[in-house]
MIMIPA-562152 format. One line per 4 residues: number of its first residue (from 1); their letters; for each residue x, y, z of C-alpha. Coordinates in steps of 0.02 Angstrom, whole numbers. Layout:
BEGIN
NUM) A) X Y Z  ...
This chain:
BEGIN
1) XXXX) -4127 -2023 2862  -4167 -2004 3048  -4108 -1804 3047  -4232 -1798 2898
5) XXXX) -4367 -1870 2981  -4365 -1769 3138  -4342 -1620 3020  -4515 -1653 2948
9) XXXX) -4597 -1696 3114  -4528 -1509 3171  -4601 -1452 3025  -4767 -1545 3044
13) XXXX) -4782 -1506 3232  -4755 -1312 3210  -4898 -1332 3047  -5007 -1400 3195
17) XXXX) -4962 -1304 3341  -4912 -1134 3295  -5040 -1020 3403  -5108 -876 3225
21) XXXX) -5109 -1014 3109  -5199 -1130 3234  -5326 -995 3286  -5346 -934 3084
25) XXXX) -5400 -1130 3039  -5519 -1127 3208  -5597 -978 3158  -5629 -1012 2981
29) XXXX) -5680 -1199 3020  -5563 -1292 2904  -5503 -1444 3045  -5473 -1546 2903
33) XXXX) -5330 -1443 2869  -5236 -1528 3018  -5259 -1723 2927  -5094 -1690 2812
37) XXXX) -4997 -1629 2970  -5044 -1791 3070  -5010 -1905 2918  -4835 -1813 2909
41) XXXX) -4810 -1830 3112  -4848 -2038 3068  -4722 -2057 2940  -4576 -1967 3039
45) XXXX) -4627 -2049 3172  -4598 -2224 3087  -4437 -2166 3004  -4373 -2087 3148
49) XXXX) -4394 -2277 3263  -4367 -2386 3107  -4184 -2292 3061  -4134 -2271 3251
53) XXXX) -4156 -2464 3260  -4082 -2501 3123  -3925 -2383 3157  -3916 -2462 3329
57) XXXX) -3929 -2645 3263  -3789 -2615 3139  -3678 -2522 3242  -3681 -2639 3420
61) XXXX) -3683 -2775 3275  -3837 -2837 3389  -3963 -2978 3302  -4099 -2905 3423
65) XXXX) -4119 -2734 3370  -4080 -2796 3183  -4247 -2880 3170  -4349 -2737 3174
69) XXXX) -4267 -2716 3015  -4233 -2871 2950  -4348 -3031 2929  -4312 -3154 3070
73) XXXX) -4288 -3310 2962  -4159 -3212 2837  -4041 -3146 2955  -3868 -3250 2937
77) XXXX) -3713 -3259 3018  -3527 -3233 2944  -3381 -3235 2997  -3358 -3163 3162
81) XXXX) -3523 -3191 3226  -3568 -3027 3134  -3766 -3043 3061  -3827 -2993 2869
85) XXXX) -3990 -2979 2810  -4015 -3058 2645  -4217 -3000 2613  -4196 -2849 2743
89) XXXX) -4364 -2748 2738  -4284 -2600 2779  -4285 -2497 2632  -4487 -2595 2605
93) XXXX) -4515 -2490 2766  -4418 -2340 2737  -4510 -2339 2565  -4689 -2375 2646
97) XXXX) -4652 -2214 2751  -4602 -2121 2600  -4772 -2168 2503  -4840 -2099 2678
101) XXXX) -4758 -1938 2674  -4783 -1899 2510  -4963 -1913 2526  -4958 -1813 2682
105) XXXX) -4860 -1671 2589  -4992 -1687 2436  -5146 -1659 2564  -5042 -1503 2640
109) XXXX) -5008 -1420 2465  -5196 -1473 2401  -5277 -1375 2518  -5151 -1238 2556
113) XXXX) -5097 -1163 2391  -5171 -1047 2264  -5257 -1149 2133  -5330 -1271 2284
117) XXXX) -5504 -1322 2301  -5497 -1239 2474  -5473 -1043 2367  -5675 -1057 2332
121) XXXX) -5710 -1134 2488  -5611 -978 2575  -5692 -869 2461  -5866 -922 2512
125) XXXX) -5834 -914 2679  -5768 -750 2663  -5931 -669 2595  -6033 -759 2708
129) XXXX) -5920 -663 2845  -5935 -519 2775  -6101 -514 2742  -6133 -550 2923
133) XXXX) -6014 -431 2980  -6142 -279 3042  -6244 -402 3132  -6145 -544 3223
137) XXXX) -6006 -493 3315  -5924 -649 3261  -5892 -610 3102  -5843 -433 3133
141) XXXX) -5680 -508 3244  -5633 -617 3117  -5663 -504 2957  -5564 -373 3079
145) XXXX) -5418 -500 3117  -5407 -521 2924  -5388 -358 2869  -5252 -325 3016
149) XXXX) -5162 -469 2963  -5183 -439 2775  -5126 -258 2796  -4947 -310 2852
């Protein structure tokens, strides 16, 4: 679960900070691209901490690091002073960061695949640019960057 995690916060951190993509979504104004990155970076995050805990806990067999995983009052001891969660909240966690994920992942493909409700947005924004393009030279470097990274 944890090598999972901090696959998708790789993932999520190269979305956000990968220079031509980051400079394409300044250009073209769409910041609100970035909010299904940062909801991906929160849920590895939280899977990443909760499983390291809990793998720590388990394996040093320590009633400290168990309780960020298990509720306090339904930890119990066997034999061999060894602890077991009865009502653990783990996997409520784990699943809480899944829910989290998911609707990270959902936001990304949303507004970043074909039939999208960003496609007329882009489109828009497209003519605008190009209908600006002889007069601002704003629109002429953008339009410009386009076509050179279009024509590849």
């Amino acid at each position: 679960m944890d090598l999972l995690a901090a696959v998708v916060f790789s993932l999520a951190l190269w979305i956000r900070f990968e220079e031509d993509f980051k400079h394409w979504v300044f250009e073209l104004k769409m910041q609100h691209f970035w909010t299904g990155a940062y909801v991906l970076l929160a849920a590895a995050c939280l899977v990443m901490i909760i499983s390291f805990f809990g793998c720590c806990g388990a394996i040093m067999e320590n009633p400290c690091m168990l309780t960020t995983v298990c509720d306090s009052g339904t930890r119990k001891e066997t034999h061999g002073g060894v602890y077991r969660c009865e009502n653990a909240r783990y996997s409520v966690l784990l699943g809480i960061c899944f829910v989290i994920g998911l609707a990270g992942s959902a936001y990304i493909l949303d507004h970043g695949i074909e039939n999208s409700k960003i496609k007329p947005w882009l489109r828009g924004r497209f003519l605008e640019l190009i209908a600006r393009y002889d007069t601002e030279p704003r629109a002429r470097r953008i339009v410009d960057m386009i076509q050179e990274y279009v024509r590849r």
